[in-house]
mmCIF file of the N, C-alpha and C atoms, coordinates in Angstrom:
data_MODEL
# 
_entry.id   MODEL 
# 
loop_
_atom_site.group_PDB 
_atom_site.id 
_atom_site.type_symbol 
_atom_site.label_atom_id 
_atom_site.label_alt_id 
_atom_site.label_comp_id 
_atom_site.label_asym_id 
_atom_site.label_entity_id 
_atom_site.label_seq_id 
_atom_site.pdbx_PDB_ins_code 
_atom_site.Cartn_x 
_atom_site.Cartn_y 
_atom_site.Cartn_z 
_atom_site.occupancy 
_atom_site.B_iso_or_equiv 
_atom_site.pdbx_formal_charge 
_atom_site.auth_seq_id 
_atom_site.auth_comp_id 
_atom_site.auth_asym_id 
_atom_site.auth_atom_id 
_atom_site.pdbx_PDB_model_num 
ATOM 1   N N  . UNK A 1 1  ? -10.107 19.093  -5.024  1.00 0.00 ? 1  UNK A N  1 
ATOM 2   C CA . UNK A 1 1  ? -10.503 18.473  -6.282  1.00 0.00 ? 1  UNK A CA 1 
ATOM 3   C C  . UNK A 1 1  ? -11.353 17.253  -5.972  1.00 0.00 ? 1  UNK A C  1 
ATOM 4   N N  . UNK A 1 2  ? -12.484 17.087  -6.380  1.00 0.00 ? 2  UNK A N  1 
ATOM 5   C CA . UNK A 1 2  ? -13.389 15.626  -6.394  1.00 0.00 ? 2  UNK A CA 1 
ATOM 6   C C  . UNK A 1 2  ? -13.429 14.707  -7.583  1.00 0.00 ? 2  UNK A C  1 
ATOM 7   N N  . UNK A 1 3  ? -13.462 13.782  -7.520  1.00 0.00 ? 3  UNK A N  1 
ATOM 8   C CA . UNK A 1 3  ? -13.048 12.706  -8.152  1.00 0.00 ? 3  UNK A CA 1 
ATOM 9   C C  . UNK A 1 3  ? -14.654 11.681  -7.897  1.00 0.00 ? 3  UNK A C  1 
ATOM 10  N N  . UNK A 1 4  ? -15.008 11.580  -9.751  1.00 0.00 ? 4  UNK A N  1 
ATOM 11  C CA . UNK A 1 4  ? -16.613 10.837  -9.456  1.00 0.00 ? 4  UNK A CA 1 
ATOM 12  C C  . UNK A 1 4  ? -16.229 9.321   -9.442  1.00 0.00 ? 4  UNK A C  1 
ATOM 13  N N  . UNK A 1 5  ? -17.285 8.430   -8.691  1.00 0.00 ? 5  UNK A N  1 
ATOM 14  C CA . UNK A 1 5  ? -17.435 7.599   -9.126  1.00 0.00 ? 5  UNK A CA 1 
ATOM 15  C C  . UNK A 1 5  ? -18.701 6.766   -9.043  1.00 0.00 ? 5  UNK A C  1 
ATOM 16  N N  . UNK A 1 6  ? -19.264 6.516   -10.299 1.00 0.00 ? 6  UNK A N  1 
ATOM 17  C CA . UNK A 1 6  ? -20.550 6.262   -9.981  1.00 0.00 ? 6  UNK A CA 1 
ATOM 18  C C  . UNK A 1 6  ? -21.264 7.235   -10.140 1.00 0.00 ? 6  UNK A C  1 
ATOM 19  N N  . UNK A 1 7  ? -22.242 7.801   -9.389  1.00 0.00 ? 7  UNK A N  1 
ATOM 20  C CA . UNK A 1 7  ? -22.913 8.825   -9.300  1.00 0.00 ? 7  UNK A CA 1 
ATOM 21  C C  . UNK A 1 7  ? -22.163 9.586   -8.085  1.00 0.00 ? 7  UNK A C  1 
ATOM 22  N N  . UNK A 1 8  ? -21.502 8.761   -7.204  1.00 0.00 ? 8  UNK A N  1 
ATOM 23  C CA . UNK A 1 8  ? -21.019 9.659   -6.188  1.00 0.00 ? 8  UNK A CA 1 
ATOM 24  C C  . UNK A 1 8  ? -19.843 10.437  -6.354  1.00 0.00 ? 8  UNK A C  1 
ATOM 25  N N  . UNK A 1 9  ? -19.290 11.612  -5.665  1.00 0.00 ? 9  UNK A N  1 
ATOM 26  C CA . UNK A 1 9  ? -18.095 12.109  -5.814  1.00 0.00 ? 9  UNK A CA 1 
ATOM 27  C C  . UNK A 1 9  ? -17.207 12.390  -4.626  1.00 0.00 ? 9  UNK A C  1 
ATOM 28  N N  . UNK A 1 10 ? -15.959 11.699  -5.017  1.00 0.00 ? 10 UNK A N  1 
ATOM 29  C CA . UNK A 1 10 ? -15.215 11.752  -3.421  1.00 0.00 ? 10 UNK A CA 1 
ATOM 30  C C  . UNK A 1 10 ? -14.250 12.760  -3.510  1.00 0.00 ? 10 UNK A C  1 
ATOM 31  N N  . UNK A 1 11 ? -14.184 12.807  -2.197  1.00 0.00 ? 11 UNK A N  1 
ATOM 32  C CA . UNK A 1 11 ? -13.294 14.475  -2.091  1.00 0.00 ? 11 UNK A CA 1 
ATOM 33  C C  . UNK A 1 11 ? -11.642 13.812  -2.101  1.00 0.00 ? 11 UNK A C  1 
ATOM 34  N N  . UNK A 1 12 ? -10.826 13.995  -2.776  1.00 0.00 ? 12 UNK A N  1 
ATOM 35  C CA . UNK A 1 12 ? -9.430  14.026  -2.535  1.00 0.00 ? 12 UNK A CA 1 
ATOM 36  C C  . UNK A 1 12 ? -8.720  14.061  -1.570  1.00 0.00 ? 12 UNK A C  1 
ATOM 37  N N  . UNK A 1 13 ? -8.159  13.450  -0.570  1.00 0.00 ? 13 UNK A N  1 
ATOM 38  C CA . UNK A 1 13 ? -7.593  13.499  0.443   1.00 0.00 ? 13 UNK A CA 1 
ATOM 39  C C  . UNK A 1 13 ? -6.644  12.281  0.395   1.00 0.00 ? 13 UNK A C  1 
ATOM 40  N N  . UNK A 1 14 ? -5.482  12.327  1.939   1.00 0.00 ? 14 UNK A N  1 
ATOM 41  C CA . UNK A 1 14 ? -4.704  11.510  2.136   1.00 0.00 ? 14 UNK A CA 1 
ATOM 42  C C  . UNK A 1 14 ? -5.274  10.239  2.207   1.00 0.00 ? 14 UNK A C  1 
ATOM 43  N N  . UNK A 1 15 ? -4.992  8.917   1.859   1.00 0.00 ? 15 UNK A N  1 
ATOM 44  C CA . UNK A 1 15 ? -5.063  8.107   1.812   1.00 0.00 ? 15 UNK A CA 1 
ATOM 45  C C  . UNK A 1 15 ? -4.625  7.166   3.113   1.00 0.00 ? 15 UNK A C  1 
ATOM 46  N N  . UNK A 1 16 ? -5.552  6.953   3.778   1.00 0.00 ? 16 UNK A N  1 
ATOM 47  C CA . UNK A 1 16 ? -5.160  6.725   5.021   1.00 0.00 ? 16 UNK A CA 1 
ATOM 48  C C  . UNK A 1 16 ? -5.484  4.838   5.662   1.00 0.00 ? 16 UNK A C  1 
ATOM 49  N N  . UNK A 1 17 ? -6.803  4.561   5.421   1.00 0.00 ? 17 UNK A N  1 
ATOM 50  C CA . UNK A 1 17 ? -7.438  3.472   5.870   1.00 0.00 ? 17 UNK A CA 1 
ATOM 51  C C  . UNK A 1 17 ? -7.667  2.494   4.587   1.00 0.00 ? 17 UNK A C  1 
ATOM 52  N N  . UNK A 1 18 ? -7.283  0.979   4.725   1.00 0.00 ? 18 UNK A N  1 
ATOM 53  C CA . UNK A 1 18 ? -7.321  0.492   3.788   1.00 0.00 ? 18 UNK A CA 1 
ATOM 54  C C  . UNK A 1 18 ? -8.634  0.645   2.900   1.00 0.00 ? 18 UNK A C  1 
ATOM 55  N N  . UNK A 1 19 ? -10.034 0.700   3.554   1.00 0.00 ? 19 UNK A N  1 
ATOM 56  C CA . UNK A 1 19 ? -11.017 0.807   2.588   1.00 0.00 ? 19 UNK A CA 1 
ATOM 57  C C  . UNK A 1 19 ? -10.917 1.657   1.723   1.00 0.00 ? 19 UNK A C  1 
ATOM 58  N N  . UNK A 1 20 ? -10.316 3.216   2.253   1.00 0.00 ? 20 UNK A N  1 
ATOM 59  C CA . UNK A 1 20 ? -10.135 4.189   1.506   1.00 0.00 ? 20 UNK A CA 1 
ATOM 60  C C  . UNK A 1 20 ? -9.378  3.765   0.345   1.00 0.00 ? 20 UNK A C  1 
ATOM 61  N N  . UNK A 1 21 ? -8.336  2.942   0.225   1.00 0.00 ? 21 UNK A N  1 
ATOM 62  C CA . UNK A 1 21 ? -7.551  2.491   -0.809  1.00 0.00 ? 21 UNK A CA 1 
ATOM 63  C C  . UNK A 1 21 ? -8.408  1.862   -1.418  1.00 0.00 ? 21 UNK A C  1 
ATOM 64  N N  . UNK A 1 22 ? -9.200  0.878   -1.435  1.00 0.00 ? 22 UNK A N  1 
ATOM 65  C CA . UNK A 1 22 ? -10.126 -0.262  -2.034  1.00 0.00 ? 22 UNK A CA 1 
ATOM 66  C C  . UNK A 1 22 ? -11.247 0.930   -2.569  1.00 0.00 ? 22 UNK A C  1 
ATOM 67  N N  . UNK A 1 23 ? -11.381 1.970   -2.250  1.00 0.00 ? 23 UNK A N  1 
ATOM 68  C CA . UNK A 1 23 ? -12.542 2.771   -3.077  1.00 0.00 ? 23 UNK A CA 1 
ATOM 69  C C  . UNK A 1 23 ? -11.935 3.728   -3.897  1.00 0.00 ? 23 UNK A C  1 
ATOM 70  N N  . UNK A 1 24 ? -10.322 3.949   -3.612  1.00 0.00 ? 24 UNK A N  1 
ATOM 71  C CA . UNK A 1 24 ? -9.780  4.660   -4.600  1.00 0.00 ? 24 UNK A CA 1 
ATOM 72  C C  . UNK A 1 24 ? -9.254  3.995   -5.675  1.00 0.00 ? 24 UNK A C  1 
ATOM 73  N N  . UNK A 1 25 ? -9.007  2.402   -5.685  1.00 0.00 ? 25 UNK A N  1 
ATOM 74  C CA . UNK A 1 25 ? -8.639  1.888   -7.063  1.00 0.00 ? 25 UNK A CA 1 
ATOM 75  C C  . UNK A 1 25 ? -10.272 1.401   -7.594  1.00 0.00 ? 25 UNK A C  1 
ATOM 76  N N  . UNK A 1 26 ? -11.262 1.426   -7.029  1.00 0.00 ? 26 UNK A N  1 
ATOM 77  C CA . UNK A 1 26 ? -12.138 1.219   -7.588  1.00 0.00 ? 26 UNK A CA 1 
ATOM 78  C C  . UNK A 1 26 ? -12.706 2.266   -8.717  1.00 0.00 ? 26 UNK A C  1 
ATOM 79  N N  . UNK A 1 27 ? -12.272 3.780   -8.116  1.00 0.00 ? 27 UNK A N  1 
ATOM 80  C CA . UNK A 1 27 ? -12.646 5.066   -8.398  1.00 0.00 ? 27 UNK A CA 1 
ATOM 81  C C  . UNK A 1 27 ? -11.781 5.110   -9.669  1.00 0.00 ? 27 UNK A C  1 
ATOM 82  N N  . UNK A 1 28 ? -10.342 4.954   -9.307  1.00 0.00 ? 28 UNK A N  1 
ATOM 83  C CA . UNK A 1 28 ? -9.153  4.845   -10.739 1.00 0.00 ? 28 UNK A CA 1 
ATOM 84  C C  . UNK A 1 28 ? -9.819  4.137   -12.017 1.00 0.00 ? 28 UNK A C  1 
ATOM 85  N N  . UNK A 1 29 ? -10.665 2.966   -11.663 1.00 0.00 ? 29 UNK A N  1 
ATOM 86  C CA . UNK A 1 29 ? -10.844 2.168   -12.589 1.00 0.00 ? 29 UNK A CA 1 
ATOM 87  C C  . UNK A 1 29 ? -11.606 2.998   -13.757 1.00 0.00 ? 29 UNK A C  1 
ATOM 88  N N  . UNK A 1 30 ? -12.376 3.829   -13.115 1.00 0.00 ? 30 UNK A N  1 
ATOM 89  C CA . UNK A 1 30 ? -13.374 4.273   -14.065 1.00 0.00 ? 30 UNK A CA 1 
ATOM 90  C C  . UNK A 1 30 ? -13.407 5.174   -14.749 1.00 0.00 ? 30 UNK A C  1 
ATOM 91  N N  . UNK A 1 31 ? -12.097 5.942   -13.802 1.00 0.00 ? 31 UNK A N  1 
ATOM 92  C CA . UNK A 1 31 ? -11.802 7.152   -14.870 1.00 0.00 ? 31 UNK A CA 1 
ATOM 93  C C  . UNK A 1 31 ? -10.428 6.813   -15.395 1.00 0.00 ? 31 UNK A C  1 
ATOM 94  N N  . UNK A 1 32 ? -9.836  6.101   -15.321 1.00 0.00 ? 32 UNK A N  1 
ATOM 95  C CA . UNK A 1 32 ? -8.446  6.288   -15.772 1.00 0.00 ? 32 UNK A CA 1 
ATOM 96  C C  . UNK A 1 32 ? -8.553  5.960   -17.454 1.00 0.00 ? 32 UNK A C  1 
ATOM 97  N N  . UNK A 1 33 ? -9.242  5.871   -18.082 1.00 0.00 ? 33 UNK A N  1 
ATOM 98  C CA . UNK A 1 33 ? -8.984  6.185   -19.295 1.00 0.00 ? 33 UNK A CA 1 
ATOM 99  C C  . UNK A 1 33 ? -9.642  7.643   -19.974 1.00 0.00 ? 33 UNK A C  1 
ATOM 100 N N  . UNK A 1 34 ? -9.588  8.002   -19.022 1.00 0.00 ? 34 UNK A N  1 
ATOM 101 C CA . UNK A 1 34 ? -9.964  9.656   -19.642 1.00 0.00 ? 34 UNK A CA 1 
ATOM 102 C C  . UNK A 1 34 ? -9.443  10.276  -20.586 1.00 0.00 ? 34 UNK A C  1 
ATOM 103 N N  . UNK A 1 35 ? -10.357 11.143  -21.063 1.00 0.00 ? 35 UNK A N  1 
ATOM 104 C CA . UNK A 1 35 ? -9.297  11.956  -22.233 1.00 0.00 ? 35 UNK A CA 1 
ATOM 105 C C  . UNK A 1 35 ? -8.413  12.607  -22.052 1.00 0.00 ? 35 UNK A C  1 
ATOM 106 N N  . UNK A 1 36 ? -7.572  12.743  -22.792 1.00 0.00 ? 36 UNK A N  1 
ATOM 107 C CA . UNK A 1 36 ? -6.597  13.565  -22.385 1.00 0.00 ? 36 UNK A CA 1 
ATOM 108 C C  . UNK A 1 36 ? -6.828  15.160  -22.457 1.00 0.00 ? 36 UNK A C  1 
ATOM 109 N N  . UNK A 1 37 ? -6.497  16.063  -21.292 1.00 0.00 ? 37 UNK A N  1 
ATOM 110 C CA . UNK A 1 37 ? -6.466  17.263  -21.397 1.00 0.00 ? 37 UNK A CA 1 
ATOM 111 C C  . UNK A 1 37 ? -8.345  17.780  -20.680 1.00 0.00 ? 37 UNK A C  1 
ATOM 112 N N  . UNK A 1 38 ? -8.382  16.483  -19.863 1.00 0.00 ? 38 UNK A N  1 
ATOM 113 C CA . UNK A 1 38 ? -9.829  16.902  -19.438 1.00 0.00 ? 38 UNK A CA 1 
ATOM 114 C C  . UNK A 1 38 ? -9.529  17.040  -17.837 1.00 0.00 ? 38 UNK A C  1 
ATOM 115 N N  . UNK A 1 39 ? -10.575 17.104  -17.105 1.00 0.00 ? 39 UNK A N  1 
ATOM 116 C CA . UNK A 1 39 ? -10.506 17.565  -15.553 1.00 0.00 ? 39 UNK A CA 1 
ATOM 117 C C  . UNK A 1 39 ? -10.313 15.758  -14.827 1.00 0.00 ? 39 UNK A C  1 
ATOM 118 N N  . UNK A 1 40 ? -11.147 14.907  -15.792 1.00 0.00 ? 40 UNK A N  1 
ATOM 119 C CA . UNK A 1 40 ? -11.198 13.446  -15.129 1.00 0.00 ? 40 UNK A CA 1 
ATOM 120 C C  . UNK A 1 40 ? -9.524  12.933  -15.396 1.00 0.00 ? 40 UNK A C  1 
ATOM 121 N N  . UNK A 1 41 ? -9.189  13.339  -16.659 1.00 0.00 ? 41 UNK A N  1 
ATOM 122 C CA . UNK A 1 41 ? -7.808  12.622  -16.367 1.00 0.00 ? 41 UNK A CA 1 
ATOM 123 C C  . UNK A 1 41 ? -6.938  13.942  -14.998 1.00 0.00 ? 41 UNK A C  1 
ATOM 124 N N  . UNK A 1 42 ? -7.062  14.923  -15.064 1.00 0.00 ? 42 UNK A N  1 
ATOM 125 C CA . UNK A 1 42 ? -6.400  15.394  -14.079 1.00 0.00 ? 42 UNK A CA 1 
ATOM 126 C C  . UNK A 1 42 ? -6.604  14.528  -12.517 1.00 0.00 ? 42 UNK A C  1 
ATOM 127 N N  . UNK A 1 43 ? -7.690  14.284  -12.215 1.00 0.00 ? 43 UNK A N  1 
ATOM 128 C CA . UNK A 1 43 ? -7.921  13.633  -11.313 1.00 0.00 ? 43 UNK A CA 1 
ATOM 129 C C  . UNK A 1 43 ? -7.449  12.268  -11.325 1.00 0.00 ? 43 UNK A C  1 
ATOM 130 N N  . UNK A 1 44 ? -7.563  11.671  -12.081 1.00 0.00 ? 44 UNK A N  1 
ATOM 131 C CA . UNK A 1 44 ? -6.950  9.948   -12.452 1.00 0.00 ? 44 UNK A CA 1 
ATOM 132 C C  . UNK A 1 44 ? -5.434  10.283  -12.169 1.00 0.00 ? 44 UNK A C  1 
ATOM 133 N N  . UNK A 1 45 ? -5.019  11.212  -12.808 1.00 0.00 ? 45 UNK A N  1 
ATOM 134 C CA . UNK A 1 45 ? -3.294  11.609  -12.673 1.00 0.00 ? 45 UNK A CA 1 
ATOM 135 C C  . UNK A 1 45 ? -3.116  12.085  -10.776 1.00 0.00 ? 45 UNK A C  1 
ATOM 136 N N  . UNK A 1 46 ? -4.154  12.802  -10.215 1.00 0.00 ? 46 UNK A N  1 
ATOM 137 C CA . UNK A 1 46 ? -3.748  12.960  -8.985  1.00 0.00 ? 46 UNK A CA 1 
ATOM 138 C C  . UNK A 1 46 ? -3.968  11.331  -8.120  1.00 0.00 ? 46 UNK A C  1 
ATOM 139 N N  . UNK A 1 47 ? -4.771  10.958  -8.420  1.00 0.00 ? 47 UNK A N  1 
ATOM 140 C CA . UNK A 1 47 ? -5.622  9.763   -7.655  1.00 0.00 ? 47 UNK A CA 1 
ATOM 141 C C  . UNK A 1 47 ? -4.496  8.526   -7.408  1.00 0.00 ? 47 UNK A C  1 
ATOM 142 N N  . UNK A 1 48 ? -3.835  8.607   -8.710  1.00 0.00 ? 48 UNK A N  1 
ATOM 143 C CA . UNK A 1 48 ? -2.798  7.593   -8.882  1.00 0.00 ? 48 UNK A CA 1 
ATOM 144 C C  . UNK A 1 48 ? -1.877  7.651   -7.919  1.00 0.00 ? 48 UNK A C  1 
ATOM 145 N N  . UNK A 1 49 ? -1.774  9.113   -7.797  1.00 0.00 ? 49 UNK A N  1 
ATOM 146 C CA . UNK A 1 49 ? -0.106  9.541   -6.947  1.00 0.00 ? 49 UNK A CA 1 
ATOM 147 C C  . UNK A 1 49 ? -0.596  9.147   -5.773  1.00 0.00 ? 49 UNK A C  1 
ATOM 148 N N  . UNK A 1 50 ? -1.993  9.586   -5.250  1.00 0.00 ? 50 UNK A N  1 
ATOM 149 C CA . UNK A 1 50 ? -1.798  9.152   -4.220  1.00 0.00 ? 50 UNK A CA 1 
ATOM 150 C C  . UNK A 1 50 ? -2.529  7.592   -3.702  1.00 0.00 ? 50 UNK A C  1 
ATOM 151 N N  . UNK A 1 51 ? -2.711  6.873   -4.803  1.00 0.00 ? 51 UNK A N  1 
ATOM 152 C CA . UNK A 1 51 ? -2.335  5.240   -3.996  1.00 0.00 ? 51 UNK A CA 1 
ATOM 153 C C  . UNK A 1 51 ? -0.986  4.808   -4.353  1.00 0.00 ? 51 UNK A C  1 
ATOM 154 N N  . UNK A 1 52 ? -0.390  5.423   -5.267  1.00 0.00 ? 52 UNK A N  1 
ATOM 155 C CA . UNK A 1 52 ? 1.542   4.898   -5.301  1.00 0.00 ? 52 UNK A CA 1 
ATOM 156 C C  . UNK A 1 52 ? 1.601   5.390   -4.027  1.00 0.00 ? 52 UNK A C  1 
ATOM 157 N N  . UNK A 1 53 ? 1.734   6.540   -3.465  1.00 0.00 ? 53 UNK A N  1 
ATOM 158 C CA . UNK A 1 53 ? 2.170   6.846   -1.981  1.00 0.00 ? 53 UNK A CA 1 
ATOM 159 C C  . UNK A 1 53 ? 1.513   6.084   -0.948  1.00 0.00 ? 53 UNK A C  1 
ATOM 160 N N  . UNK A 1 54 ? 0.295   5.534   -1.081  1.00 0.00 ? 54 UNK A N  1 
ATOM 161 C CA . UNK A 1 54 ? -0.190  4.539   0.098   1.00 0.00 ? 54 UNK A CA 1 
ATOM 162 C C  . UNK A 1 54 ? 0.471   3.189   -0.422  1.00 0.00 ? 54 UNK A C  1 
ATOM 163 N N  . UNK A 1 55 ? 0.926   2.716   -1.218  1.00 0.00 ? 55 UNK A N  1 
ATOM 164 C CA . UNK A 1 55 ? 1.268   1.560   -1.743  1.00 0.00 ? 55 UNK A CA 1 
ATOM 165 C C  . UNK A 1 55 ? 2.596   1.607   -1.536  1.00 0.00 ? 55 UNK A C  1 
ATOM 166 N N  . UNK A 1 56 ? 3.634   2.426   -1.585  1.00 0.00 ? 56 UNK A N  1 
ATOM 167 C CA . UNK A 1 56 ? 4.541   2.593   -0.978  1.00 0.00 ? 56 UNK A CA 1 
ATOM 168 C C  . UNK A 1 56 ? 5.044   2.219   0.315   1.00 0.00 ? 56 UNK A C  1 
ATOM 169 N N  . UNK A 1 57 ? 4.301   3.007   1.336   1.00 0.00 ? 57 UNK A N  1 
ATOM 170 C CA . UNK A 1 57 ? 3.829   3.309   2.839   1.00 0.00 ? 57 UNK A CA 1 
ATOM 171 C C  . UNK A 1 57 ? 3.511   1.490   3.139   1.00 0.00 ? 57 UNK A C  1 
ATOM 172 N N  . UNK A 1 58 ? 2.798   1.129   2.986   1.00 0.00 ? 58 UNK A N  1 
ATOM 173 C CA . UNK A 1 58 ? 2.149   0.274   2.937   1.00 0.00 ? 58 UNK A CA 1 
ATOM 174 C C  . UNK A 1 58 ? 2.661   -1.209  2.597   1.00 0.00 ? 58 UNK A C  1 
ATOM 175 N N  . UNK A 1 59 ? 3.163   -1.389  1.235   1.00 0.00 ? 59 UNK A N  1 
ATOM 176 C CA . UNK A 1 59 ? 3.208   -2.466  0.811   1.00 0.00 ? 59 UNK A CA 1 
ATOM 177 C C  . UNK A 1 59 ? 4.717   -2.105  0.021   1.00 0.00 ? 59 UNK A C  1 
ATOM 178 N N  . UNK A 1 60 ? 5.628   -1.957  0.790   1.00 0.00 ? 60 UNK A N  1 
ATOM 179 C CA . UNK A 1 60 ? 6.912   -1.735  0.311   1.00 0.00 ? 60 UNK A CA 1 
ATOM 180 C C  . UNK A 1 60 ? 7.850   -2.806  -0.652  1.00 0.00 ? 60 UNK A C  1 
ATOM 181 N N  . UNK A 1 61 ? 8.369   -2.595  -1.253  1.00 0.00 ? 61 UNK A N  1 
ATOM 182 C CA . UNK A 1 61 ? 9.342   -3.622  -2.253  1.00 0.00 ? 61 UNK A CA 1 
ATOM 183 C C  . UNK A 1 61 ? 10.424  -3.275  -1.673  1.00 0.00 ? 61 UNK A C  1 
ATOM 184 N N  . UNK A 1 62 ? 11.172  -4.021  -1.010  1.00 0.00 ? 62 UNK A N  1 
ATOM 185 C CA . UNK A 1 62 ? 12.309  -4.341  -0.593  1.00 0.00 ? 62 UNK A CA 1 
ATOM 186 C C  . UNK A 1 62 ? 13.352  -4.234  -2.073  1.00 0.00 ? 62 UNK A C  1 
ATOM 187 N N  . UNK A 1 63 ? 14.647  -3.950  -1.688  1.00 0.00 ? 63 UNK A N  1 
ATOM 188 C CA . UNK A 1 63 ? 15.631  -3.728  -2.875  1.00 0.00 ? 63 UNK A CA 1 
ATOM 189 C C  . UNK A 1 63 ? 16.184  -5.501  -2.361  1.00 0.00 ? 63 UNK A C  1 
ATOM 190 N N  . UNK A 1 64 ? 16.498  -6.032  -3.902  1.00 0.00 ? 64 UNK A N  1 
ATOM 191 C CA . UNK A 1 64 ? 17.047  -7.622  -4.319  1.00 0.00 ? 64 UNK A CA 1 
ATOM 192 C C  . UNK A 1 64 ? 18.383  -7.249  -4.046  1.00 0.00 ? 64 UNK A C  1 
ATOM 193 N N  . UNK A 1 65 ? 18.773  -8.238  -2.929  1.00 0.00 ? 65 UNK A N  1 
ATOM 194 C CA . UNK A 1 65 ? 20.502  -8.284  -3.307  1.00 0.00 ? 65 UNK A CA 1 
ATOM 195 C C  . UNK A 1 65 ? 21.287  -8.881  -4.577  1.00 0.00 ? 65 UNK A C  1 
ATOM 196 N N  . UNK A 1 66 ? 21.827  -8.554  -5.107  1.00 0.00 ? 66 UNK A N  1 
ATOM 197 C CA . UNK A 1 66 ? 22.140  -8.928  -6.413  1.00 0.00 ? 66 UNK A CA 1 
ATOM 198 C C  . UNK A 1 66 ? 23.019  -10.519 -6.419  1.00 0.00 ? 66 UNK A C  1 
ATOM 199 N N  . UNK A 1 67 ? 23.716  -10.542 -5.035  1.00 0.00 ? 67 UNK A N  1 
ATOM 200 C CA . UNK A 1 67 ? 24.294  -12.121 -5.569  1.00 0.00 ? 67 UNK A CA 1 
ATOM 201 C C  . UNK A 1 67 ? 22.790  -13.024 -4.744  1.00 0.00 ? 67 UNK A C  1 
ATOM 202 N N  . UNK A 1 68 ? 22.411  -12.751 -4.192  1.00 0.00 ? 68 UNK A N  1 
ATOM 203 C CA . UNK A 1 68 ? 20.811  -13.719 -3.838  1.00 0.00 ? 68 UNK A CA 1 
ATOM 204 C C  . UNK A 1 68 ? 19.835  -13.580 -5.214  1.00 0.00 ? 68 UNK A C  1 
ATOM 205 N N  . UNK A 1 69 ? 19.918  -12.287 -5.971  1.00 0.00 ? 69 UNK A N  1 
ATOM 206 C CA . UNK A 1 69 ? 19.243  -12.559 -7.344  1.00 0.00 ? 69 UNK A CA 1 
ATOM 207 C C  . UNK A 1 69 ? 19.673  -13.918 -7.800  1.00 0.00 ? 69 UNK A C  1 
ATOM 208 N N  . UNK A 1 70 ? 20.922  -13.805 -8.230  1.00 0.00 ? 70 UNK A N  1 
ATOM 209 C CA . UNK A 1 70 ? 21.980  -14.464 -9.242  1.00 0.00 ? 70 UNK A CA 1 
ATOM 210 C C  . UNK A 1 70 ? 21.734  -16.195 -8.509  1.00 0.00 ? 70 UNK A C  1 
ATOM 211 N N  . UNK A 1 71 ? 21.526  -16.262 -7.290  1.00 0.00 ? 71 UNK A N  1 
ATOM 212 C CA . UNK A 1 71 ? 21.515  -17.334 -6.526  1.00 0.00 ? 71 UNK A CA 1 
ATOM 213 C C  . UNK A 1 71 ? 20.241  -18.307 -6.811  1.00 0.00 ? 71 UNK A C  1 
ATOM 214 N N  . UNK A 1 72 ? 19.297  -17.355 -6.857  1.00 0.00 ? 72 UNK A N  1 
ATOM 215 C CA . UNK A 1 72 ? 17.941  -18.149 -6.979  1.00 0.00 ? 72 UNK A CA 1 
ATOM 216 C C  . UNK A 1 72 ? 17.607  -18.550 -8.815  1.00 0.00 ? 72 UNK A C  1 
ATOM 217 N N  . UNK A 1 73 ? 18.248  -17.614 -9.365  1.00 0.00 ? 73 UNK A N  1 
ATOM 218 C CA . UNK A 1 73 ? 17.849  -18.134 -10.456 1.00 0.00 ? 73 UNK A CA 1 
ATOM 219 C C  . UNK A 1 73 ? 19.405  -19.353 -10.815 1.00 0.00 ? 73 UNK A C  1 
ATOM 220 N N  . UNK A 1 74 ? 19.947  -19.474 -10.064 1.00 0.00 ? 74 UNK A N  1 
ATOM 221 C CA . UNK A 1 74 ? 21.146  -21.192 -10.968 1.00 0.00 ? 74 UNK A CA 1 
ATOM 222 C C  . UNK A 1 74 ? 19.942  -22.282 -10.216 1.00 0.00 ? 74 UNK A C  1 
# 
């Protein structure tokens, strides 16, 4: 599946190298308000999944211990 942006169109693949991330939320930007039930939102819907999975990988959220929650906010 290719995914436009601009005039150019990038091919779908794993998300690997940070630039690749920096040209895929650039790419999100432009289609993600697509219509619904078209080929661009299909792609915006794949594109997403895969920078949540590099953003994941990547830039993880640690789980809050709940009495260090409770701690920082008295």
């Amino acid at each position: 599946m290719l995914t436009r942006f601009s005039n150019e169109i990038m091919e779908l693949r794993p998300i690997k190298p940070e630039k690749d991330y920096r040209n895929g939320l650039k790419c999100l930007e432009v289609i993600f308000n697509a219509p619904i039930d078209t080929k661009e939102e299909d792609e915006a819907e794949i594109l997403s999944l895969l920078l949540e999975n590099y953003e994941n990988e990547h830039y993880p959220i640690e789980s809050t211990d709940p009495i260090e929650a409770i701690k920082i906010r008295m």
